[in-house]
Backbone as a printed PyTorch tensor [residue, N CA C, xyz], in Angstrom:
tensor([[[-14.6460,  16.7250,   4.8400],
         [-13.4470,  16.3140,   4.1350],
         [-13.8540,  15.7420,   2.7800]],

        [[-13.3840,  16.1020,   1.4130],
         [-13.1370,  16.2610,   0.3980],
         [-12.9910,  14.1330,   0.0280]],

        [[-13.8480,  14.0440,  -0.4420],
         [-13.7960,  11.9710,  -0.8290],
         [-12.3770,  12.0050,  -1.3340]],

        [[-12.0060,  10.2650,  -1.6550],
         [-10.7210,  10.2370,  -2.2170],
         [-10.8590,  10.7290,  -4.2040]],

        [[ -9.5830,  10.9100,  -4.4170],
         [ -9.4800,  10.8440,  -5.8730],
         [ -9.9650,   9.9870,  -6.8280]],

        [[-10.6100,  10.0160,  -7.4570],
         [-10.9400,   9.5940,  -8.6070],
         [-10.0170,   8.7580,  -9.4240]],

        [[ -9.9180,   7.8700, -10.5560],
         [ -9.6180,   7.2780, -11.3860],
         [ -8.0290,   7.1930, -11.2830]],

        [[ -7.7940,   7.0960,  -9.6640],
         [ -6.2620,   6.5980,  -9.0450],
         [ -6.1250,   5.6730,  -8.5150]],

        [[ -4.9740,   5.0570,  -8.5580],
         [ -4.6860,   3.8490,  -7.5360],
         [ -4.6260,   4.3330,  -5.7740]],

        [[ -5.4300,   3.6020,  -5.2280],
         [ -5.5560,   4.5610,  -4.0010],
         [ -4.4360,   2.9000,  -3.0800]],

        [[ -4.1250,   3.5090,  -2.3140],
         [ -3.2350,   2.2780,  -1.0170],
         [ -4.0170,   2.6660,   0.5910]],

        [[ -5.1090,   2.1120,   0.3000],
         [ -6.4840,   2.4480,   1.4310],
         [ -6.0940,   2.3400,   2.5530]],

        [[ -4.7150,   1.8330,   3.2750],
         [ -4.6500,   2.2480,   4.5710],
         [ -4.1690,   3.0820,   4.6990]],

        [[ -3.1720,   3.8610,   3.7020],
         [ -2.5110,   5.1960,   3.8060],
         [ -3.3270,   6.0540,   3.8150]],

        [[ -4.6950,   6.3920,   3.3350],
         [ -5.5380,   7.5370,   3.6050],
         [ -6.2370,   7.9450,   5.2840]],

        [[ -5.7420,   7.3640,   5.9020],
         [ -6.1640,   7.3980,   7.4070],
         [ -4.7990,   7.0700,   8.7590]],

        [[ -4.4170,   7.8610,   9.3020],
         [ -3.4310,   7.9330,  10.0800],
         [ -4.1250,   7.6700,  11.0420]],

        [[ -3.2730,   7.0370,  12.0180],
         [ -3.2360,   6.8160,  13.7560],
         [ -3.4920,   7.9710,  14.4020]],

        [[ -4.2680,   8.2200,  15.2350],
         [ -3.7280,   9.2540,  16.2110],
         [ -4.3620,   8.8480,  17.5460]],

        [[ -3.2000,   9.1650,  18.2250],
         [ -3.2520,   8.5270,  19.5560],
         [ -4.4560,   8.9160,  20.2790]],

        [[ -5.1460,   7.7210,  21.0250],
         [ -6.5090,   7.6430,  22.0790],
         [ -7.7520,   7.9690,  21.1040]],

        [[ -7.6200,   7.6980,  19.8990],
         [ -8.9640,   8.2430,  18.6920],
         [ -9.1630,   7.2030,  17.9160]],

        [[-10.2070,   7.6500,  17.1520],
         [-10.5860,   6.8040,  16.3380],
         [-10.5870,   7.6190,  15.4340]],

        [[-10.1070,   7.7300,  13.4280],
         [-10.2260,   8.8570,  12.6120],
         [-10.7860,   8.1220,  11.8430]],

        [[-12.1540,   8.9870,  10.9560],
         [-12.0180,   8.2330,   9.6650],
         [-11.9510,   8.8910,   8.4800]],

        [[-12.0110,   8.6990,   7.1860],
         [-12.6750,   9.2540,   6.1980],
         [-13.4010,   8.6670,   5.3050]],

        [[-14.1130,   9.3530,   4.4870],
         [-15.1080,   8.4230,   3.6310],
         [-13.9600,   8.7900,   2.2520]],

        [[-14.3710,   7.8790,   1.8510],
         [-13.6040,   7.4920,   0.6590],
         [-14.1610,   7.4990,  -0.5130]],

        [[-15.5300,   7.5510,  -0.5590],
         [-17.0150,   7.4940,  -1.6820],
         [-18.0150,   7.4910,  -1.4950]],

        [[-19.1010,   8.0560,  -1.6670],
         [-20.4570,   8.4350,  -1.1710],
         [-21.4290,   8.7470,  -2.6300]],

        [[-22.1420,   8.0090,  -1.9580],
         [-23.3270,   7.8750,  -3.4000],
         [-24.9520,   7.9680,  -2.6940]],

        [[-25.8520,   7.9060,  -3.6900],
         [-27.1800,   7.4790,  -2.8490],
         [-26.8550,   5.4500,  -2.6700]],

        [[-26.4510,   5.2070,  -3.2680],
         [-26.6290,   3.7360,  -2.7690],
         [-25.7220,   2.9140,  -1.6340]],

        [[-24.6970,   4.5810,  -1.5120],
         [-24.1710,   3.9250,  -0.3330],
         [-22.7730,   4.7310,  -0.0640]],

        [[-21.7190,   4.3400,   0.8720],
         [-20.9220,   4.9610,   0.9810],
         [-19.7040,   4.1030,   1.5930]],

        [[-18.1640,   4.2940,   1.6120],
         [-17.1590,   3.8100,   1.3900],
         [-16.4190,   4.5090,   2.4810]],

        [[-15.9360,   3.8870,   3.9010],
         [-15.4770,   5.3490,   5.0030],
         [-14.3550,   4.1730,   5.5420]],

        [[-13.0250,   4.6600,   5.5300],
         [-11.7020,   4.0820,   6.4890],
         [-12.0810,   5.0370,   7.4140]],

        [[-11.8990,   3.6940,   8.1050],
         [-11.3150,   3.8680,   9.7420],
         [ -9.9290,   3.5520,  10.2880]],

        [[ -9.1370,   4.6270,  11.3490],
         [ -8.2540,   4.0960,  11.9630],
         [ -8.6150,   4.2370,  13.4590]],

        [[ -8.4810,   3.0470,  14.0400],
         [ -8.6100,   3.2770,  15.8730],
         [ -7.6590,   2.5610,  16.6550]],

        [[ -6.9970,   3.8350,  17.1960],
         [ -5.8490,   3.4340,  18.0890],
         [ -5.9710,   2.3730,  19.2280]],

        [[ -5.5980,   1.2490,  19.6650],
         [ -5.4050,   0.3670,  20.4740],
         [ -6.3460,   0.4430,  22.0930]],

        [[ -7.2250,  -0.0370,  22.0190],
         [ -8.5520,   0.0200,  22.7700],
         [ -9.5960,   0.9780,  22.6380]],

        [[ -9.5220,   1.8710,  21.0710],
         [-10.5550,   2.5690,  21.2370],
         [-11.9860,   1.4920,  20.6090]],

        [[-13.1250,   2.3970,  20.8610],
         [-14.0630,   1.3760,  20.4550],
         [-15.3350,   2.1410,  19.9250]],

        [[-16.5660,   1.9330,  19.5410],
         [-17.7560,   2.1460,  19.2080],
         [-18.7210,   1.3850,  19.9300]],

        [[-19.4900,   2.3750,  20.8890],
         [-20.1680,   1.1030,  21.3910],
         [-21.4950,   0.5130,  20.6000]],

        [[-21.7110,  -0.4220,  21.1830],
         [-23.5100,  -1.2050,  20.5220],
         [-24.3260,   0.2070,  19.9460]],

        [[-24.7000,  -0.1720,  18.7400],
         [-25.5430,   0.9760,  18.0650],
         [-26.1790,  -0.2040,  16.4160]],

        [[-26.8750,   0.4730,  16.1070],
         [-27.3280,  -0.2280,  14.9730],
         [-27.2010,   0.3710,  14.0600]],

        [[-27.4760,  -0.1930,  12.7940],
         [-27.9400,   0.7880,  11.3200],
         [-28.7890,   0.1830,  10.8720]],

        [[-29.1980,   1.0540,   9.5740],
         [-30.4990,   0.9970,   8.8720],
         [-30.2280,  -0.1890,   7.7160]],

        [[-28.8640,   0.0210,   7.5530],
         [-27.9920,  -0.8700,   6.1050],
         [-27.6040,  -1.9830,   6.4940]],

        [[-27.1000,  -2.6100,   5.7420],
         [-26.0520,  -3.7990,   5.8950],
         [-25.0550,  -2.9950,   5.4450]],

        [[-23.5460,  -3.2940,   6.3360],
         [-22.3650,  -3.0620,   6.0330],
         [-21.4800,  -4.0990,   6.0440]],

        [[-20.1480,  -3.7360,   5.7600],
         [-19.0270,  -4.5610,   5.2100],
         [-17.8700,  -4.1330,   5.7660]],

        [[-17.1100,  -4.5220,   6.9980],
         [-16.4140,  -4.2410,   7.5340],
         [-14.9720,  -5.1680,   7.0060]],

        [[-14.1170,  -4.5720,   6.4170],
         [-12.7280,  -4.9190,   5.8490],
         [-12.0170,  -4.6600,   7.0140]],

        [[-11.2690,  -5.8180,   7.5160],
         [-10.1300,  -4.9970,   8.2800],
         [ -8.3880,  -4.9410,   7.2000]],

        [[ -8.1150,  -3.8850,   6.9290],
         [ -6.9910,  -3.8840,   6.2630],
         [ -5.4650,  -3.7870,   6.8880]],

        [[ -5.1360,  -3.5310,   8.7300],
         [ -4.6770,  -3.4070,   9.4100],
         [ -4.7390,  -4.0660,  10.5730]],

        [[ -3.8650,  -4.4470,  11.6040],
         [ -4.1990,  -4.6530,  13.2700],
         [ -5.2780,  -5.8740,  13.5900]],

        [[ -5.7550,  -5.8050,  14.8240],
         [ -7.3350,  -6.7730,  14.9780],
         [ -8.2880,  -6.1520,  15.7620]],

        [[ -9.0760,  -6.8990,  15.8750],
         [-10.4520,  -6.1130,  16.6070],
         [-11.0710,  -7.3190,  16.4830]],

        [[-12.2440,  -7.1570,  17.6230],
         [-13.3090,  -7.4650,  17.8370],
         [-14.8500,  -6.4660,  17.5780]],

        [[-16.1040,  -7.4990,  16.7090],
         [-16.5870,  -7.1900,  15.9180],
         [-17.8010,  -7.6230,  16.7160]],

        [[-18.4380,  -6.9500,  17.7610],
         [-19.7360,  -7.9560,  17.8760],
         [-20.9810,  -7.7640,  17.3420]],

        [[-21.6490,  -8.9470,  17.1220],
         [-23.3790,  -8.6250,  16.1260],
         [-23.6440,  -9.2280,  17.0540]],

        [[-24.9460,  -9.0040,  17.3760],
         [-26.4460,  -9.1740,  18.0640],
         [-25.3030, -10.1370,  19.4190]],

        [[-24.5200,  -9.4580,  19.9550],
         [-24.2140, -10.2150,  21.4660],
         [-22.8350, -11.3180,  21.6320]],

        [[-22.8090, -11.4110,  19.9090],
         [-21.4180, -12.7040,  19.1780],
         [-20.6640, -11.9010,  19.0540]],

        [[-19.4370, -11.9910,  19.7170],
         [-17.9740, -11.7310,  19.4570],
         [-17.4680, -12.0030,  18.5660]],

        [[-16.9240, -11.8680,  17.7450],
         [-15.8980, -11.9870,  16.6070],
         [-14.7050, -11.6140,  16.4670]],

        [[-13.6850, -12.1780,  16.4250],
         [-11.9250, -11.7080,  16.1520],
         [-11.8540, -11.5390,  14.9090]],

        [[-11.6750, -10.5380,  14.3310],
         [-11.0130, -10.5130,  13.0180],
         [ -9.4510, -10.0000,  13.0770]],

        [[ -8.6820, -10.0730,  11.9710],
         [ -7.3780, -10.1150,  11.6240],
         [ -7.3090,  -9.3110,  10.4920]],

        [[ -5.6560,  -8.6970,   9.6690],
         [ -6.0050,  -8.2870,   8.6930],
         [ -6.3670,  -9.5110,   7.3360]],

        [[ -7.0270,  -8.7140,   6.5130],
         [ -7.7650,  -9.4110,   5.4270],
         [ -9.2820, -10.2120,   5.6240]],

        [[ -9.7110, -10.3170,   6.9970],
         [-10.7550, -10.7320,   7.5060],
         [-11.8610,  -9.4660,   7.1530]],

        [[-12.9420, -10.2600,   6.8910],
         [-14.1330,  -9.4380,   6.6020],
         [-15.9700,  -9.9550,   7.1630]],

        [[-16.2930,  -9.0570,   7.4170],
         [-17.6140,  -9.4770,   8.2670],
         [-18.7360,  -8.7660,   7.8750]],

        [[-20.1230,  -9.3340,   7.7120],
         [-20.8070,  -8.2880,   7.0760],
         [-21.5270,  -8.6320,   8.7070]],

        [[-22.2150,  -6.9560,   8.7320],
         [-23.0340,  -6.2950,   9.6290],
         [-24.0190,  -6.2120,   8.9840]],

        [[-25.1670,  -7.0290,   9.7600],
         [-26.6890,  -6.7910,   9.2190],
         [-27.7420,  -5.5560,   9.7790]],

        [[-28.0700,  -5.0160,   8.9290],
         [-28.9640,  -4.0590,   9.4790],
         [-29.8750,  -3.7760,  10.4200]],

        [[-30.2650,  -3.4920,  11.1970],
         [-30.5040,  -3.3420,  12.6020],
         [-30.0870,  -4.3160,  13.5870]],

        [[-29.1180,  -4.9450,  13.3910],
         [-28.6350,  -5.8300,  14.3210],
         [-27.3590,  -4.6530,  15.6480]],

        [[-28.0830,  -4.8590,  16.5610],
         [-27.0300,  -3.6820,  17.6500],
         [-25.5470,  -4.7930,  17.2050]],

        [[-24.6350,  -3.7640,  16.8770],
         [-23.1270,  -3.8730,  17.0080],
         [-22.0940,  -2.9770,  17.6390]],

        [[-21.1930,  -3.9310,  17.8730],
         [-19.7910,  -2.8280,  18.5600],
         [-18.6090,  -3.1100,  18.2270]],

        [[-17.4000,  -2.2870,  17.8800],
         [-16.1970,  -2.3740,  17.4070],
         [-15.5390,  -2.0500,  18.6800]],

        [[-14.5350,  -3.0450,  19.1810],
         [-13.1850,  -2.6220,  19.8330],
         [-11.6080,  -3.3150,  19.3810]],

        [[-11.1660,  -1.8180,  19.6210],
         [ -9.8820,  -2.6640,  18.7030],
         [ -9.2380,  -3.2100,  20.2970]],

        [[ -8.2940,  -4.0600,  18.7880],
         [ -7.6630,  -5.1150,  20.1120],
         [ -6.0780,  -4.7660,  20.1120]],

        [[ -5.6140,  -4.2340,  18.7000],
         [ -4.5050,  -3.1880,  18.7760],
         [ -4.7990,  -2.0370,  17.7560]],

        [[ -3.8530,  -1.4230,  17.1560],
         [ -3.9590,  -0.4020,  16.5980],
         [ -4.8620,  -1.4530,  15.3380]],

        [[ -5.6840,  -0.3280,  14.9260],
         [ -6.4770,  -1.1990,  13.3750],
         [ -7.1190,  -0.3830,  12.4170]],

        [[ -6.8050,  -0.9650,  11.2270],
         [ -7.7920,   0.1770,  10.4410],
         [ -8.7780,  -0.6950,   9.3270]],

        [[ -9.8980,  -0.2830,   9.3850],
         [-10.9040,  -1.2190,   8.5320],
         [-11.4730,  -0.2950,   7.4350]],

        [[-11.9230,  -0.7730,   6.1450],
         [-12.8750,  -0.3090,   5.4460],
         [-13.7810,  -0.4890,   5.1650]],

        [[-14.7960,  -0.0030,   5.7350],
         [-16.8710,  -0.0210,   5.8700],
         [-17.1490,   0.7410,   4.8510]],

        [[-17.7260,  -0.5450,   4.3190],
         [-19.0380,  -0.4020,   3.0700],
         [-20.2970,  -0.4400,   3.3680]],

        [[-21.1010,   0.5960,   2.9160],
         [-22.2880,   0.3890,   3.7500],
         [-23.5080,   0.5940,   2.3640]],

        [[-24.5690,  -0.5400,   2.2330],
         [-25.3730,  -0.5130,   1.2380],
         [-26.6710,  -0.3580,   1.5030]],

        [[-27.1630,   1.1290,   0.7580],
         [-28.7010,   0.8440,   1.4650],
         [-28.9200,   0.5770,   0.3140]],

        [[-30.4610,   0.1320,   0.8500],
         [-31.3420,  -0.4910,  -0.1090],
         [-32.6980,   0.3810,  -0.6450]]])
């Protein structure tokens, strides 16, 4: 899928729809230094424990979820933001419908 538009006003939760029992995303910008991907995940979907190489930046712009790093739970809300440290195992479950935007920076 084709990144977002260029040199527009974008309304970042509208680029990612619900769809029922899924999780959708798209990337929104992709560079070598990093990349820009909405997520939407319908009401108990989840990601389980996995790590990365980066630190990321999880925006929630929608709904809530739980965010765990290295074993810590976290509630976030919309406008809440959490950075994910790099190889730290994490997992996303939403807690209702939610949509976040992950920034992810390598180094």
């Amino acid at each position: 899928m084709a990144t977002a538009p260029k040199s527009e006003i974008l309304h970042m939760a509208d680029l990612a729809a619900y769809n029922e029992g899924s999780v959708v995303s798209r990337q929104i910008t992709k560079a070598d230094a990093g990349n820009v991907t909405l997520f939407a995940f319908d009401k108990e979907q989840e990601l389980s424990e996995h790590t990365a190489p980066y630190d990321a930046l999880a925006h929630v712009l929608d709904g809530e979820v739980e965010i765990t790093l290295g074993g810590n739970p976290f509630h976030l809300k919309v406008g809440d933001a959490i950075i994910m440290p790099a190889n730290i195992p994490h997992a996303v479950k939403a807690l209702t419908r939610f949509k976040m935007l992950l920034t992810m920076i390598r180094k």
